[in-house]
C-alpha positions as CSV (number, residue, x, y, z in Angstrom):
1,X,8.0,-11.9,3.1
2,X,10.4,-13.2,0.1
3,X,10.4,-12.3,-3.4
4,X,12.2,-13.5,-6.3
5,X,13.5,-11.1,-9.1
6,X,14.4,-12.4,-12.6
7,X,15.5,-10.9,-16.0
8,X,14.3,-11.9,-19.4
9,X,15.7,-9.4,-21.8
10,X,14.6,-6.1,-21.3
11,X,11.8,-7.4,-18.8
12,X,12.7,-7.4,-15.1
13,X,9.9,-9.9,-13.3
14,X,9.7,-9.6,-9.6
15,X,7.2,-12.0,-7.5
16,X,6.6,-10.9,-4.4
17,X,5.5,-14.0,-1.2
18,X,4.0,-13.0,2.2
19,X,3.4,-9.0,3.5
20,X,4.8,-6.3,1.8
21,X,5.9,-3.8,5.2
22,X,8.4,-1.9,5.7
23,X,10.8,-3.8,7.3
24,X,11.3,-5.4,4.1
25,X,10.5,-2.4,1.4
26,X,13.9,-0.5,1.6
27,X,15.5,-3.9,0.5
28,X,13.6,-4.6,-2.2
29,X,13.4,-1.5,-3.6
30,X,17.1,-1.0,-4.1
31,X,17.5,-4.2,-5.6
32,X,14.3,-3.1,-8.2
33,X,15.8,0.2,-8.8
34,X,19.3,-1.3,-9.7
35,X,18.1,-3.2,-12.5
36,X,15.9,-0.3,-14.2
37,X,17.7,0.6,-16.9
38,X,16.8,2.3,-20.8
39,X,13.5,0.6,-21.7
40,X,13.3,-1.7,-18.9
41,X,9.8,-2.9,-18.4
42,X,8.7,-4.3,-15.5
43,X,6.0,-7.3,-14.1
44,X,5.2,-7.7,-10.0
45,X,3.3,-11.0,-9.8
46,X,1.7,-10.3,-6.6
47,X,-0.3,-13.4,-6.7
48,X,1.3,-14.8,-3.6
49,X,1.3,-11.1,-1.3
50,X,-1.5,-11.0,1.2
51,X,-0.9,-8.0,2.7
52,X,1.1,-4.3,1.7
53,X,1.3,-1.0,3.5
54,X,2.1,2.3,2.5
55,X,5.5,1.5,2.7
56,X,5.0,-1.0,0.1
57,X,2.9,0.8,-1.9
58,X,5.6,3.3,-1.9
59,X,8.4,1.0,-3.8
60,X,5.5,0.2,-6.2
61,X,5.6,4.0,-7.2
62,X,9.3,4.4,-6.9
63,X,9.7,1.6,-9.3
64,X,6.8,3.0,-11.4
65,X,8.5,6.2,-11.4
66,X,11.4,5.4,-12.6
67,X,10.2,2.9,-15.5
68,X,7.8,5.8,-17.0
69,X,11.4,8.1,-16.7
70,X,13.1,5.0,-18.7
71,X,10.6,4.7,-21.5
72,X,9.5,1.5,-19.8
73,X,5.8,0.3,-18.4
74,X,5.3,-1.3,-15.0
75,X,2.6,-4.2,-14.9
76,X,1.2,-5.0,-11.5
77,X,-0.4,-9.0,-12.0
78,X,-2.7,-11.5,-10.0
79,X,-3.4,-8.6,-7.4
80,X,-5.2,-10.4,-4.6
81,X,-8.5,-9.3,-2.7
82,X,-7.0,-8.3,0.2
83,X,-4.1,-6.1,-0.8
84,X,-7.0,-4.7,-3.6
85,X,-8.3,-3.2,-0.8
86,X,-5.7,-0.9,-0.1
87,X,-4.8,-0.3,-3.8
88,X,-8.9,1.1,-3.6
89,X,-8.8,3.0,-1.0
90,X,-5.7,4.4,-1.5
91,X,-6.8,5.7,-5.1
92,X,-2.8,3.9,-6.6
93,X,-4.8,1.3,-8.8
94,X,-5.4,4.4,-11.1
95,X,-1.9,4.9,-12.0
96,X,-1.2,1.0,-12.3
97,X,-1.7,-1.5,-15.2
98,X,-3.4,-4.1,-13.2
99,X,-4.4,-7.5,-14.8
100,X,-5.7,-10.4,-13.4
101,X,-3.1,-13.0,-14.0
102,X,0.9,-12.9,-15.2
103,X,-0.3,-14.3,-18.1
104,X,-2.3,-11.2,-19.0
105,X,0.8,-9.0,-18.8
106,X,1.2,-7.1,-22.6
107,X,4.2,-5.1,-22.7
């Protein structure tokens, strides 16, 4: 897995390649958490990831967590059938704004 983080303001865009596991999720999720500050609102463009587990899903919340605590709003974009799945069964698409492409993204 790889993923890219940018900054455009006070909007922290993160796009996320490959399976989201947990050999990877402790890394990325300090590097997320580091750039959350006041107001930061933040975009995952998971148009590229094919597969996340629970330790995945976990950052997602962590992040989401502390953006609502910030005054900011998380956007999950491009969410792909597969990892849909697990966002479904796992009941976490009801506490995400989830659009179907980056471009949708509102903040």
């Amino acid at each position: 897995m790889a993923w890219e983080i940018s900054n455009e303001g006070n909007l922290v865009k993160c796009a996320i390649d490959g399976r989201f596991v947990a050999a990877i999720a402790p890394n990325l999720r300090d590097e997320m958490l580091a750039k959350i500050t006041d107001g930061t609102n933040v975009l995952f463009d998971l148009s590229k990831m094919v597969h996340i587990d629970s330790s995945g899903l976990g950052v997602l919340v962590q992040v989401l967590q502390k953006v609502k605590a910030s005054g900011g709003k998380v956007v999950l974009a491009a969410l792909q059938p597969g990892p849909k799945i697990v966002f479904d069964i796992t009941k976490v698409s009801r506490v995400f704004d989830i659009v179907p492409t980056v471009e949708d993204a509102k903040f």
